[in-house]
N, C-alpha and C positions, 0 to 999 in steps of 0.2 A: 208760282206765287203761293198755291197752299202750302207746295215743301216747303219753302221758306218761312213761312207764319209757323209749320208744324217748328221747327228748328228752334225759331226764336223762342217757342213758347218752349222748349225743352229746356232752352239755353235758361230760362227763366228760372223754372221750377229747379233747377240742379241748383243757382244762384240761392235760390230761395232756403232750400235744403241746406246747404255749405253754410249760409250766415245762422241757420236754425243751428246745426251742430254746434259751431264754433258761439253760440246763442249760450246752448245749454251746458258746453266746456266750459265758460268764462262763467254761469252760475254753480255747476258744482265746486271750480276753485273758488269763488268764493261764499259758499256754502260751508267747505273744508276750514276757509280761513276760520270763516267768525266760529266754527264749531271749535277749532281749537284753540283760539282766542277767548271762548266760553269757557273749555277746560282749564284753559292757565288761572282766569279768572276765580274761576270756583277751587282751584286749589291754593291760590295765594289767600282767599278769604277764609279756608281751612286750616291754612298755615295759621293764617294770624287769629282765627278763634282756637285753637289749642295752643299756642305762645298764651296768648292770653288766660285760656283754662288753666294753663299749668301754673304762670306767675302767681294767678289768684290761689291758686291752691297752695302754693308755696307761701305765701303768706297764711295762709288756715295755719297751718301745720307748725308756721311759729306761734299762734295763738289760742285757737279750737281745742285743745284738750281738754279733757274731764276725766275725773276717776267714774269710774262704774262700776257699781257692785255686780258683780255674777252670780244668776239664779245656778243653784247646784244642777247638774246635767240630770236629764231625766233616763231613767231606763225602761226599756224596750218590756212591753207584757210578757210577762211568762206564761208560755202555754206548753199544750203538748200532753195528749192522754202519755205515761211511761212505755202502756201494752196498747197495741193499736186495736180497737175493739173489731169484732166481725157482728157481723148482722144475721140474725136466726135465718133456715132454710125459707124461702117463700116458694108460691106455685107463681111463676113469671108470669103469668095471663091472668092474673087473681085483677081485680078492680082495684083502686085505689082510690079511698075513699075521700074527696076533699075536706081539709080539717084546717079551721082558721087558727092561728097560734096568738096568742096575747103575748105581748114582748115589749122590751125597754127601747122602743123608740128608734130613728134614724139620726142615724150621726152627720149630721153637714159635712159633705167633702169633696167640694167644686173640682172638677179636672183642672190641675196647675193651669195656667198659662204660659207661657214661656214668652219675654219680650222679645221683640225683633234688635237685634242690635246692628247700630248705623255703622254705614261705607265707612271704610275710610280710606282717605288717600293714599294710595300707592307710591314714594318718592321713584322716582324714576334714575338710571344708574348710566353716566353717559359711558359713549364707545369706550373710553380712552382710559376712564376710570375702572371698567371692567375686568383687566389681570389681576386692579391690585387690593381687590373684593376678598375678604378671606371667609372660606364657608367653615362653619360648623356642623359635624354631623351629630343630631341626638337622634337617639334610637326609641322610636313612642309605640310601642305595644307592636313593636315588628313591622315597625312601617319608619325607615330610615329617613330623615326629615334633613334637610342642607339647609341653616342658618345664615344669612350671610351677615358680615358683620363689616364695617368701613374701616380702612385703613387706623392702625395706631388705637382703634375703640378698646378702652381700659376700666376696668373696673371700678365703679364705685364703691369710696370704702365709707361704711358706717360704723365707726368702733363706739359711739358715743350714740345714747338713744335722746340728747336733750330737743328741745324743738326747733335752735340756732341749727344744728348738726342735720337733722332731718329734714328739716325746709332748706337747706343748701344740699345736702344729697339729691333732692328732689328736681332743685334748679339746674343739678350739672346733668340727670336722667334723662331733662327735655332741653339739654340742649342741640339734640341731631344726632349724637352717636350711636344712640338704637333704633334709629327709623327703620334700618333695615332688618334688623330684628322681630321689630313690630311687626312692620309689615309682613313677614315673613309668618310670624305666630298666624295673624289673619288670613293669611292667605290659607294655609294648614288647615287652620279652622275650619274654614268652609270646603276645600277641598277633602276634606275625611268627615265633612259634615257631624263636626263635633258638638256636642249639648255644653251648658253652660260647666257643667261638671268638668267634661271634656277639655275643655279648653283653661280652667283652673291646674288642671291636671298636665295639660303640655305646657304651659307658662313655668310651671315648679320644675317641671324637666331641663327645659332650656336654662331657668335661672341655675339650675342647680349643675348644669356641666358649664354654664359661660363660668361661674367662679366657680368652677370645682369643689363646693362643699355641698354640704346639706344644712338646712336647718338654720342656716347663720342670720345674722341681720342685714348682709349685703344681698343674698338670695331672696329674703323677706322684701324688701323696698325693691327692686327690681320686679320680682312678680307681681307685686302691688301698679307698678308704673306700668307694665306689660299690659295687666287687667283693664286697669280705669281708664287707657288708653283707647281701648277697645270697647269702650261704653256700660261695661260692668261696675255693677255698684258695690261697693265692698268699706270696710273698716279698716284704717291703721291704728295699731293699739299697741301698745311699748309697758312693759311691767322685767322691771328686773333688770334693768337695762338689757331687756330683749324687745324684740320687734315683733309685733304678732296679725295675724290677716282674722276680722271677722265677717263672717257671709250672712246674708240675708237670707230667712228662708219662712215661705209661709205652714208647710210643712213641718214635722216637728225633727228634728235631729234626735236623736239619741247619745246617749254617753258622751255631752259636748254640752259646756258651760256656756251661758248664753245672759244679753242685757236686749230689754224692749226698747227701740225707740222710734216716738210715734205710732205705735201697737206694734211696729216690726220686729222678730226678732232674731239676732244676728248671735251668729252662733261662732266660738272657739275651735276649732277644729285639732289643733296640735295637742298632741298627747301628751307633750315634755310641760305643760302648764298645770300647772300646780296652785294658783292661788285664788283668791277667792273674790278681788278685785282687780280691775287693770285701766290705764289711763286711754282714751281713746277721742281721737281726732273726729268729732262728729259733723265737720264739714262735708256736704254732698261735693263730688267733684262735678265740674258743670257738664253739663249733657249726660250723665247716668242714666241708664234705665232697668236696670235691674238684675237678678240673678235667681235662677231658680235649676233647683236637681231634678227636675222632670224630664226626660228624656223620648221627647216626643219622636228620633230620630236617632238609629242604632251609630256609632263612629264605623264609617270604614277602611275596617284593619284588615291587612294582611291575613289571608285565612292558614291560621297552621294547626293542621287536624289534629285531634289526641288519640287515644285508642277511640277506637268505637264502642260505644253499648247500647246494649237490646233488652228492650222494653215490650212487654206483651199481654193482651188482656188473657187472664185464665177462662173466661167464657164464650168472649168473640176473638178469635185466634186469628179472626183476618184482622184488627189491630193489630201490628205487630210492627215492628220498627225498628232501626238501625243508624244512630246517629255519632258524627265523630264530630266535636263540637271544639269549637276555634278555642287554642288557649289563648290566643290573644287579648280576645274579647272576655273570655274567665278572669284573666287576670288584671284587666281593665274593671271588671266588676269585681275583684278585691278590693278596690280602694273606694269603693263608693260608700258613703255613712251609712247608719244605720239611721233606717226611717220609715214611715207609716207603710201599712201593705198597699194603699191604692196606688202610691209611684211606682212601686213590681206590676202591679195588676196590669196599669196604663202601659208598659212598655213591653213592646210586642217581640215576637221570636226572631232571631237573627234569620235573615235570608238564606242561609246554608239549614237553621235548621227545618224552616216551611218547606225547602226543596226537598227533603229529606222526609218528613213526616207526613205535612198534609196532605199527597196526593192518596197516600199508603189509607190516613184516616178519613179521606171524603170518600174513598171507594169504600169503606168499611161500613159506613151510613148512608150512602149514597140508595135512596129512593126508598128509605125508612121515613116514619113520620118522627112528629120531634120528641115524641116521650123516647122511640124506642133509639133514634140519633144519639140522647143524652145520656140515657142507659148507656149504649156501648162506650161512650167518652169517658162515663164516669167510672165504671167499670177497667179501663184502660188505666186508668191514674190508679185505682182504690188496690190496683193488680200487678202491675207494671209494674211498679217500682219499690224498694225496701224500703221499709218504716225506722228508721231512729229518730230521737228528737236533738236536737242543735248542741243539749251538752256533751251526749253521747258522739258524735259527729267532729262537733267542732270544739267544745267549752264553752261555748259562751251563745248566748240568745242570738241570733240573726235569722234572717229573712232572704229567702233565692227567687232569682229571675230566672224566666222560664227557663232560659236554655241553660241554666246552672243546675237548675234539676235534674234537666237531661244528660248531666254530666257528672255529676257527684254520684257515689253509689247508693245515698241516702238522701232519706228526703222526711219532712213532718207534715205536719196538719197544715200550716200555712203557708206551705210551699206547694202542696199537692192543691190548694185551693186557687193559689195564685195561678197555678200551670191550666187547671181547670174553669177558671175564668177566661183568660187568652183563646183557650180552648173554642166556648160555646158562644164566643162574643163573635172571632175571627172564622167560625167553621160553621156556625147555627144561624150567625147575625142575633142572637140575643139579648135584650138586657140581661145582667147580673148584677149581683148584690154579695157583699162581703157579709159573713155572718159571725160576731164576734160574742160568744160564749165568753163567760170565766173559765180562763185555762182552756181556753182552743177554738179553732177558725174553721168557719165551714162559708160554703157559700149557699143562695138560692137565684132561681136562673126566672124572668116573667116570661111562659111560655105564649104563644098564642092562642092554644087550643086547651092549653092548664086553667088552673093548676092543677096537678097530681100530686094526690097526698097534703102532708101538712105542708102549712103555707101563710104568706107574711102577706098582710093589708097594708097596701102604702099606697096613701090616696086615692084607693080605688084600682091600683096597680098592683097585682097576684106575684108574690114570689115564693114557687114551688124549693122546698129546701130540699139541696142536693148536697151531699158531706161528701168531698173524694177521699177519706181517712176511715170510712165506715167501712170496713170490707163488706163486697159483694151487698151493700145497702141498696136497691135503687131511689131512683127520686123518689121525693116525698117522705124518706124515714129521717125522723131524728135523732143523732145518736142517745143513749139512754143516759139519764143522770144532766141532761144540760137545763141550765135553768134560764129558760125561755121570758124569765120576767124582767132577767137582763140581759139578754141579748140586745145588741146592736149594728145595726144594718148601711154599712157602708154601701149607698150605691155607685155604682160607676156609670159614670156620666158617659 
């Protein structure tokens, strides 16, 4: 009688078990369903709010225009001593006496933010349609990118810039034939984790092999449709019966014609413009959020080394280094505008070259305190590397990111500053501070245990000035002849 009771109650519990499984079977399938039921749903409402963004915009575009006068493009400070000064002999153990400096003030200059920009839908490519998918390959900074494009998808032509012509280019854009394009740009995007720059940069690429031109007005509104698609806020602007893209930027551009609207201001970026006015569709396309050149986040390119060069302090000789630095990434930062020093400063050394350098320069300081830390940093930069200024170099004014430094055979005052800042921020954990003299760039670093030497009051926050263009200076010297009553002190947030 027990085996029997034990039995049944087995027989039970197995019963009981089997209906549990086939319990939790029958709610994952339909867990599965409604989740994909949820998906269809939120992409048909996706569908139908960009059908809808676009038609409304297509209508802007017949009516929204303005002429806008263009402020002339401003240019980039000149700076740069010609002869790079050295600094008298000192005794290295001598005190440094703290000396407060009276100076023109700090400059407001918030770290960009960078918007987040929204998902979007992925069109999905069925079985059957998949042979007749035709890829494109563009070639973006060494990293081979496959386009795919949908059967028969042809070119939109813009030969006419009037607003009938444009808002019908626009409507045939979004009628489905570059979803796969888009999608494609976005996926890219984020998969080489591209900055807003970046991804300006792969849209011009793409438009510019889908029609094989450059420059044109069909390339122009396709990159436009590409962008705003993608949640980027941007201008269309037609002068000359040309087609022209303006960006928003809170940052200032350099040698780029620009109009405010709403305090914003949106800047011309094409070099072939010539005029001093242009018409511009100042309609927001709906769900914008924004665009900014900060580059919170390196692209990742293809690493293809250049020569190596060697860099080495003339005092601490265990600094010493040996870097071959991506031309990929150089020639990606070719084409970035010209703009304030705090966006170099903000954007940190490519991963090949921290592999390369920091461990070389943490053992060099490693269980120094931080006057004698910043010594040897600064010293590495003020030694390490050759002095020309940018016209000697290059011709013309610009500005280098770190690992541009470390690659070029020259380098100046604001370059050796900007490399010097990454430096004591990323390797000391320091604040710093942009030090802008007339005619030339220095920084000052808030120590913990500083200041040493001369040194900037800000709000009660010590910043010891360190020049990596002073030869052989340590912290605390000023170069000689800078007029301290104008100086201005960018800090970096």
């Amino acid at each position: 009688m027990k085996r029997a009771l034990l039995t049944i109650s087995a027989i039970l519990i197995a019963s009981s078990v089997i209906a549990q499984e086939q319990s939790l079977e029958e709610f994952r399938r339909q867990a599965l369903l409604e989740m994909r039921q949820f998906k269809n749903k939120a992409k048909e409402e996706y569908r139908d709010f960009r059908a809808k963004a676009n038609a409304e915009y297509a209508e802007f575009l017949k009516h929204a225009w303005e002429e806008r006068a263009l402020a002339p493009s401003i240019e980039p400070p000149k700076i740069d001593p010609p002869v790079q000064p050295v600094a008298p002999p000192r005794i290295a153990d001598k005190p440094i006496s703290p000396k407060p400096i009276v100076f023109g003030g700090v400059k407001p200059m918030p770290k960009p933010v960078v918007p987040k920009m929204p998902k979007i839908d992925v069109p999905e490519v069925k079985p059957e349609e998949e042979p007749l998918i035709l890829k494109m390959p563009v070639n973006f900074y060494g990293a081979t990118c496959n386009i795919r494009l949908k059967p028969g998808t042809g070119e939109v032509q813009l030969s006419q810039t009037t607003e009938e012509a444009v808002s019908k280019a626009w409507l045939e854009l979004a009628d489905g034939r570059y979803d796969l394009m888009l999608a494609d740009c976005i996926a890219l995007r984020d998969s080489l984790r591209l900055c807003d720059w970046g991804y300006y940069q792969l849209t011009k690429r793409v438009s510019e092999e889908f029609c094989e031109a450059q420059h044109t007005n069909n390339t122009k509104i396709l990159q436009a449709f590409l962008m705003t698609q993608a949640g980027y806020k941007i201008r269309i602007g037609r002068s000359n019966n040309n087609i022209y893209l303006l960006f928003p930027s809170k940052s200032i551009i350099y040698r780029a014609p620009y109009y405010k609207l709403d305090g914003v201001s949106y800047y011309l970026l094409d070099k072939d413009f010539t005029g001093s006015s242009i018409n511009v569709c100042q309609a927001a396309f709906p769900g914008e959020q924004g665009f900014s050149i900060n580059i919170n986040e390196l692209p990742r390119l293809p690493y293809a080394p250049t020569t190596a060069r060697k860099h080495m302090s003339l005092k601490y000789p265990d600094a010493n280094i040996s870097f071959a630095a991506n031309k990929n990434l150089i020639d990606f930062y070719n084409t970035f505008p010209r703009t304030t020093w705090d966006i170099f400063s903000y954007t940190s050394l490519s991963s090949e070259a921290k592999e390369a350098i920091y461990p070389v320069l943490r053992k060099a300081i490693e269980g120094k305190n931080e006057a004698t830390a910043a010594n040897i940093l600064i010293n590495f930069v003020q030694t390490g590397f050759q002095y020309k200024t940018d016209q000697q170099q290059f011709g013309y004014e610009r500005s280098l990111f770190g690992d541009e430094t470390l690659f070029y055979p020259y380098s100046d005052c604001e370059d050796r500053s900007i490399l010097y800042s990454i430096l004591v921020r990323e390797l000391l954990g320091l604040d710093v501070a942009l030090v802008s003299y007339p005619g030339h760039l220095a920084t000052a670093v808030c120590f913990k245990e500083g200041p040493y030497g001369d040194y900037f009051n800000v709000d009660g926050k010590k910043f010891t000035v360190c020049d990596p263009t002073y030869i052989g200076a340590h912290i605390g010297l000023t170069m000689p002849d800078m007029d301290n009553n104008k100086a201005e002190l960018t800090i970096l947030q």
